[in-house]
N, CA, C and O atoms as a DFTB+ gen file, in Angstrom:
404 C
 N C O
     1  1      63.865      16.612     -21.602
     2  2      63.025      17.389     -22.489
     3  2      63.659      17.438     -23.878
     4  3      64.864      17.674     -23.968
     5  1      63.010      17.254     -24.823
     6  2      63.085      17.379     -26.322
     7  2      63.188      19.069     -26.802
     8  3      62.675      20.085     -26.333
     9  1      63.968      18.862     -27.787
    10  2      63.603      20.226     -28.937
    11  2      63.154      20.034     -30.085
    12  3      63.214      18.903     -30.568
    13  1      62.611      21.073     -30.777
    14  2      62.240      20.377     -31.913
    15  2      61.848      21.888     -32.916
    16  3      61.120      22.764     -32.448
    17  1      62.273      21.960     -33.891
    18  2      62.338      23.541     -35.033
    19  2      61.591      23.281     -36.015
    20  3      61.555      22.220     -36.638
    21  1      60.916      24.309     -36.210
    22  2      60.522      24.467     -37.844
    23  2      60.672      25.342     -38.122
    24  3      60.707      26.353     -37.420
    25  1      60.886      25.190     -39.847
    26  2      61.944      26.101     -40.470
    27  2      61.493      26.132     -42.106
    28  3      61.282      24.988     -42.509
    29  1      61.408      26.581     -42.551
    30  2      61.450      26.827     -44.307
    31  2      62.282      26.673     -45.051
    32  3      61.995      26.937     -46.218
    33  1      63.463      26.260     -44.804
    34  2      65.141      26.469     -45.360
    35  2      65.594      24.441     -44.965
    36  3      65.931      23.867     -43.929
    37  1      65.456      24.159     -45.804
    38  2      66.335      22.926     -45.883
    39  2      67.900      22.853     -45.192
    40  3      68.395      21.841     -44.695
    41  1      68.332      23.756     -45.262
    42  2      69.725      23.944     -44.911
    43  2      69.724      24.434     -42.865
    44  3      70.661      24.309     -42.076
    45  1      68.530      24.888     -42.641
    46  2      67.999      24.969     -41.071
    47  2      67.971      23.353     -40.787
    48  3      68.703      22.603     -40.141
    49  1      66.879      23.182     -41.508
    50  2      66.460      21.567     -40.944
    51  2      67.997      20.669     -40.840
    52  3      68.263      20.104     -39.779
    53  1      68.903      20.597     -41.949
    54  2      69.692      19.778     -42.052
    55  2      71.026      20.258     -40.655
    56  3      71.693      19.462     -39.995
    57  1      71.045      21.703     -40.580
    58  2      71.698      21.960     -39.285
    59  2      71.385      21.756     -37.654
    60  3      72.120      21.783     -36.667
    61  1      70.179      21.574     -37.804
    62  2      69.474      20.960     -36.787
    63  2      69.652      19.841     -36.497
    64  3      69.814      19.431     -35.348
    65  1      69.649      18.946     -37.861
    66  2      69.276      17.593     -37.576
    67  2      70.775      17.077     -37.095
    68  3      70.860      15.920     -36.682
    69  1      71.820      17.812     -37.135
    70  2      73.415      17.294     -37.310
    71  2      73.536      17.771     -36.070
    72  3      74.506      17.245     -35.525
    73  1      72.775      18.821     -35.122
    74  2      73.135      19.066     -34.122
    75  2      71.646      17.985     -32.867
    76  3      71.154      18.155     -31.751
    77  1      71.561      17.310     -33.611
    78  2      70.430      16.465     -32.779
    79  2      68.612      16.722     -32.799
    80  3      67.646      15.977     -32.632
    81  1      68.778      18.081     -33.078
    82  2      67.318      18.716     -32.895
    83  2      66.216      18.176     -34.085
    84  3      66.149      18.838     -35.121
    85  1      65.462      17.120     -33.947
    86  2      64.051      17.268     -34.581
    87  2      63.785      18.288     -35.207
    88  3      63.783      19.289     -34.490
    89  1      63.467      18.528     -36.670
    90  2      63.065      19.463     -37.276
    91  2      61.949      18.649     -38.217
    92  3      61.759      17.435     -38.283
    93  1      61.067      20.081     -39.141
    94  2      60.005      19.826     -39.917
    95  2      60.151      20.751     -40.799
    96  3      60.403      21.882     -40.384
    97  1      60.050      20.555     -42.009
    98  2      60.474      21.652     -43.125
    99  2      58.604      22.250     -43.048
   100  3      57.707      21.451     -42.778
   101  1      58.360      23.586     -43.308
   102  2      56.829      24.244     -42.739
   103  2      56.731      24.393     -44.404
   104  3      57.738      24.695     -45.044
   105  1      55.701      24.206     -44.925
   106  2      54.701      24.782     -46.386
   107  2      54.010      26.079     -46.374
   108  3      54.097      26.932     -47.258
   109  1      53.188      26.168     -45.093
   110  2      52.242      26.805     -45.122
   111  2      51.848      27.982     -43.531
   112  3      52.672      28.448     -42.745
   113  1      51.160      28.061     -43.530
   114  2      50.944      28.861     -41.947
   115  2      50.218      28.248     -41.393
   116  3      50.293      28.221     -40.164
   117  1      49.216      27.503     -42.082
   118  2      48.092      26.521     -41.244
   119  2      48.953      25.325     -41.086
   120  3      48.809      24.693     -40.040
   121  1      49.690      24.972     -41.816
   122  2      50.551      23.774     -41.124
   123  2      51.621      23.857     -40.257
   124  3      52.324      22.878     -40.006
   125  1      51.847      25.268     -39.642
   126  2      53.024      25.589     -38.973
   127  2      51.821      25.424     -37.287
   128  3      52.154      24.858     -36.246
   129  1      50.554      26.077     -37.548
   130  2      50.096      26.501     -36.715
   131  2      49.200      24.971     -36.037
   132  3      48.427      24.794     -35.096
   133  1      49.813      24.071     -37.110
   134  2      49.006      22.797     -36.827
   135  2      50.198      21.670     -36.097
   136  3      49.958      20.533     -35.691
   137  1      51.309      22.276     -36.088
   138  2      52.138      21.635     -35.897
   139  2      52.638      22.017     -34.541
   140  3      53.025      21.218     -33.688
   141  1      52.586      23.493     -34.413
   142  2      52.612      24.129     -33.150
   143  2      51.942      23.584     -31.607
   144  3      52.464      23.486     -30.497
   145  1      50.455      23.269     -32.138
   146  2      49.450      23.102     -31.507
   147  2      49.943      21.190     -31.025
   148  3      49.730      20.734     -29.902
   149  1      50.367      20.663     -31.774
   150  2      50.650      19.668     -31.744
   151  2      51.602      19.249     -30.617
   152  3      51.388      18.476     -29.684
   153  1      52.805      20.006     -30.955
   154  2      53.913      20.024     -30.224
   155  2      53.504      20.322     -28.754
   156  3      53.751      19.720     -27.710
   157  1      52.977      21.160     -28.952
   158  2      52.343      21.617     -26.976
   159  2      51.972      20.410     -26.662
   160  3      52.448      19.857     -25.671
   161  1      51.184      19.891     -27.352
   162  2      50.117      18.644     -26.446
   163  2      51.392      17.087     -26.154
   164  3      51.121      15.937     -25.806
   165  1      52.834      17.763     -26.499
   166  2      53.276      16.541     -26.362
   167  2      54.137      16.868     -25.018
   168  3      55.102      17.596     -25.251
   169  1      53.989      16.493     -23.718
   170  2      54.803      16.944     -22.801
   171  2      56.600      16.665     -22.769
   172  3      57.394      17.322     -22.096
   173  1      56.977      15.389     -23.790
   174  2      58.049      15.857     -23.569
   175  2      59.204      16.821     -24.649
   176  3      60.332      16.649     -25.111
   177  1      58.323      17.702     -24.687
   178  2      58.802      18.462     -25.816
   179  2      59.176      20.054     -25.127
   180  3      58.215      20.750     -24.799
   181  1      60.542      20.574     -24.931
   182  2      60.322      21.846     -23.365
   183  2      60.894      22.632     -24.177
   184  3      61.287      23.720     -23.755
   185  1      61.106      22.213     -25.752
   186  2      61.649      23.900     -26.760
   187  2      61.306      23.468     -27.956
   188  3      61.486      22.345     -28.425
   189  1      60.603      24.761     -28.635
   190  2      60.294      25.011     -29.840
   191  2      60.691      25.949     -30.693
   192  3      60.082      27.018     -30.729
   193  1      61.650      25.733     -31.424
   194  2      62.279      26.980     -32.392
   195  2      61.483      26.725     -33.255
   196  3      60.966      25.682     -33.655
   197  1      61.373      28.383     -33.685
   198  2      61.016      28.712     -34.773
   199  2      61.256      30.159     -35.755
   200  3      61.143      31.354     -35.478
   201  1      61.646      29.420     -37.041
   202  2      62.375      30.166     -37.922
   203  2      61.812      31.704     -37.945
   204  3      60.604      31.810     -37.735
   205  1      62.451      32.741     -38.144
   206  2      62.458      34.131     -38.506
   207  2      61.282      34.413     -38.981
   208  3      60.439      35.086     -38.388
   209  1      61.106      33.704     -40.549
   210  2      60.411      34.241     -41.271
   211  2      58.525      33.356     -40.586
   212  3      57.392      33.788     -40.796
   213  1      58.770      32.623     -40.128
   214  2      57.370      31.912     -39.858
   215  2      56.804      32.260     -38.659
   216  3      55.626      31.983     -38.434
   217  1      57.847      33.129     -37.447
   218  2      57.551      33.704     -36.650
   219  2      56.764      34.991     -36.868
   220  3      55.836      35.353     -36.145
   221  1      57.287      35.740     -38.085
   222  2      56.763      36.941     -38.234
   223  2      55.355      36.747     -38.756
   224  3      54.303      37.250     -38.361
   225  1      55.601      35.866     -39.774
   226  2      53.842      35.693     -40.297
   227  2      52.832      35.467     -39.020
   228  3      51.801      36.127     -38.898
   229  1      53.322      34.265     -37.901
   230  2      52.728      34.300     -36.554
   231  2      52.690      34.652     -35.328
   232  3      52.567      34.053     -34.260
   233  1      52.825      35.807     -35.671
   234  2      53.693      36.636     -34.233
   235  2      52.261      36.851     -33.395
   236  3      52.390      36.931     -32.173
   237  1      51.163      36.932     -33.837
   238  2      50.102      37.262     -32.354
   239  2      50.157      36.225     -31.597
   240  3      50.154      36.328     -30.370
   241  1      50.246      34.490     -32.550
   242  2      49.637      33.548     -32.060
   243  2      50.606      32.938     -31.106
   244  3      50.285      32.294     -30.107
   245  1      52.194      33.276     -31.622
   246  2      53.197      32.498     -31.021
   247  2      53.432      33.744     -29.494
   248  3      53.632      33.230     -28.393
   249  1      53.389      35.023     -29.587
   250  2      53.070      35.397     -28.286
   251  2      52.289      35.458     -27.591
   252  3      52.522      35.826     -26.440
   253  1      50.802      35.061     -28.083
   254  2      50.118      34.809     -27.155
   255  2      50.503      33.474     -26.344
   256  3      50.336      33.385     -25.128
   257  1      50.923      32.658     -26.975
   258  2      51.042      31.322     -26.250
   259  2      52.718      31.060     -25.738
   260  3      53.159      29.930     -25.529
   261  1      53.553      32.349     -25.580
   262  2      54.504      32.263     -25.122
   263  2      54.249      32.919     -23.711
   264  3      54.832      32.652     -22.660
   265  1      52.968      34.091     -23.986
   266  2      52.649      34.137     -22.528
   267  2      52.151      33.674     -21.884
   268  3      52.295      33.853     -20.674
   269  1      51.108      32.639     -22.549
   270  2      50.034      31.623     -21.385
   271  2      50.598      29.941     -21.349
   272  3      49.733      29.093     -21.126
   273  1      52.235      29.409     -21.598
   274  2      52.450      28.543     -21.551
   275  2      53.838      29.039     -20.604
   276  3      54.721      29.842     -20.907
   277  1      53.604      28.010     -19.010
   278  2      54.949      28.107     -18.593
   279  2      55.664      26.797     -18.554
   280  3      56.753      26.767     -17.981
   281  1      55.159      25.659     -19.118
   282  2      55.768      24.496     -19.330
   283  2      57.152      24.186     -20.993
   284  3      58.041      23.353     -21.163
   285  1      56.607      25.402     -21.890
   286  2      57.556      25.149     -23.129
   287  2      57.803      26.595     -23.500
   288  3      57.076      27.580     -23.374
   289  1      58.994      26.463     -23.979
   290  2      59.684      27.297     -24.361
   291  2      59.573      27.952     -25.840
   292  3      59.800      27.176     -26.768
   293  1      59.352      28.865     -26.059
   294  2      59.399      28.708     -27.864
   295  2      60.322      30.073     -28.165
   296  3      60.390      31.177     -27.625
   297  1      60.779      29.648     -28.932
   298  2      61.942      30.861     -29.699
   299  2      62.227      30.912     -30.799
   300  3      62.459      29.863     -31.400
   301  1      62.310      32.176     -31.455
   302  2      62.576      32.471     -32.543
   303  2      63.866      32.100     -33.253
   304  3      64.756      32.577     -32.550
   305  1      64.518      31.364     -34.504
   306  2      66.032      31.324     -34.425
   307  2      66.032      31.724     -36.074
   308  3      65.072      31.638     -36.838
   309  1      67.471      32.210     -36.401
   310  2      67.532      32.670     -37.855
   311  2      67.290      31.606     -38.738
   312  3      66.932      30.505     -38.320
   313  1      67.450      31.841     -39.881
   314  2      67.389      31.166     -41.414
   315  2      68.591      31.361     -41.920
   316  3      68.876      32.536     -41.689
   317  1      69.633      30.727     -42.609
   318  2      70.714      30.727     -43.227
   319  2      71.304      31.934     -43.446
   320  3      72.492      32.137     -43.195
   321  1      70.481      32.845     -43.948
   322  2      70.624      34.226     -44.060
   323  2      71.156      35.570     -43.269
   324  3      71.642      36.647     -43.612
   325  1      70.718      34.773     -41.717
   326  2      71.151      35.743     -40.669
   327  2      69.504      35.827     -40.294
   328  3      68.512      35.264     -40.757
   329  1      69.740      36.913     -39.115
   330  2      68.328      37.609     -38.397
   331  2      67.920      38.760     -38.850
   332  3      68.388      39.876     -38.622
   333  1      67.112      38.483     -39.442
   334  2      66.495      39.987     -40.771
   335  2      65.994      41.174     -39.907
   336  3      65.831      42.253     -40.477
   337  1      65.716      41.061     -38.489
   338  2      65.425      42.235     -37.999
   339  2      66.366      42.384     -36.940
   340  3      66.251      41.429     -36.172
   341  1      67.274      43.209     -36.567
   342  2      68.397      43.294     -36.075
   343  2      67.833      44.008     -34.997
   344  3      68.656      43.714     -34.130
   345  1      67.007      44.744     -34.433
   346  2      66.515      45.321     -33.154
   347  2      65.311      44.044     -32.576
   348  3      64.392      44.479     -31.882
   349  1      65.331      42.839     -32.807
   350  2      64.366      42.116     -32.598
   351  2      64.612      41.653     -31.251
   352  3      63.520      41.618     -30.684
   353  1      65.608      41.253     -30.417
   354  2      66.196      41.416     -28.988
   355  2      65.348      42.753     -28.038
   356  3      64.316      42.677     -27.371
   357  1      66.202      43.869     -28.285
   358  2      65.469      45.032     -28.009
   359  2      63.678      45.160     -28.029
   360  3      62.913      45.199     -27.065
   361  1      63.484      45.188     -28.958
   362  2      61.776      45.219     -29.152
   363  2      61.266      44.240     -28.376
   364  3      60.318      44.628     -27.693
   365  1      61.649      42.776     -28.202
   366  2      60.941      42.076     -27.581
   367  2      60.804      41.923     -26.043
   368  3      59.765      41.615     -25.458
   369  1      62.598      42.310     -25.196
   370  2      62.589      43.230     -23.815
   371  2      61.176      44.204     -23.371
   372  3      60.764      44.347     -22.220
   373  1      60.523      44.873     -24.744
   374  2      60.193      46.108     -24.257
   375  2      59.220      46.193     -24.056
   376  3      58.642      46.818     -23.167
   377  1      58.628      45.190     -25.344
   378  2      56.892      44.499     -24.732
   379  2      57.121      43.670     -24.024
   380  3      55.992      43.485     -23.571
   381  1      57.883      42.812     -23.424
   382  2      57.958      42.181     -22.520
   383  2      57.578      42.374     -20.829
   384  3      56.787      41.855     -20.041
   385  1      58.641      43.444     -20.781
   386  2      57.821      44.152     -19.719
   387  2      58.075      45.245     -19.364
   388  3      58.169      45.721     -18.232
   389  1      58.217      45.764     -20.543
   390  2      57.943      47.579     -20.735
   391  2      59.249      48.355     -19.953
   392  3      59.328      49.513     -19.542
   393  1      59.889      47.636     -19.930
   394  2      61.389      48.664     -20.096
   395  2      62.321      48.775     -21.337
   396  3      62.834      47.856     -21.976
   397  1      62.433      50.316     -21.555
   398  2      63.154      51.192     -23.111
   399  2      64.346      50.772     -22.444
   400  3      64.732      50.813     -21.275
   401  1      64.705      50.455     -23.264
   402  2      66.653      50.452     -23.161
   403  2      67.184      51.603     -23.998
   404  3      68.397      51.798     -24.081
């Protein structure tokens, strides 16, 4: 199985690419969400990172399809910067399946 990130940060893509991982520098939200859609339809593709900031802009679409896909993986990973929401672990446990820590 393949990985493969998109990211907004040149400096993501280029750390990716040095650690093997396929990356795509994203423009837009319709091209993140076009690229997304893409990636699913390719079976050997079993992880999809995706950057901080492009997650948040798509957060209904990328959890909806993190819950109705059990063949790929998709995850959120930082931007050069670090992880801008520091309870984002926590919060996602909790909708997950509703246990408060």
């Amino acid at each position: 199985m393949k990985s493969y990130c998109l990211c907004e940060k040149v400096e993501t893509q280029t750390a990716m690419r040095l650690g093997g991982i396929e990356s795509k520098l994203i423009g837009s939200d319709e091209e993140a969400k076009d690229v997304i859609e893409a990636l699913l339809e390719d079976p050997s593709i079993g992880l999809i990172m995706i950057s901080e900031n492009i997650h948040n802009r798509l957060k209904d679409m990328i959890m909806d399809l993190k819950l109705l896909r059990k063949d790929t993986l998709i995850i959120q990973v930082p931007e050069p910067e670090g992880l801008q929401d520091k309870e984002y672990i926590m919060k996602y446990i909790k909708n997950s399946i509703g246990i408060k820590l």
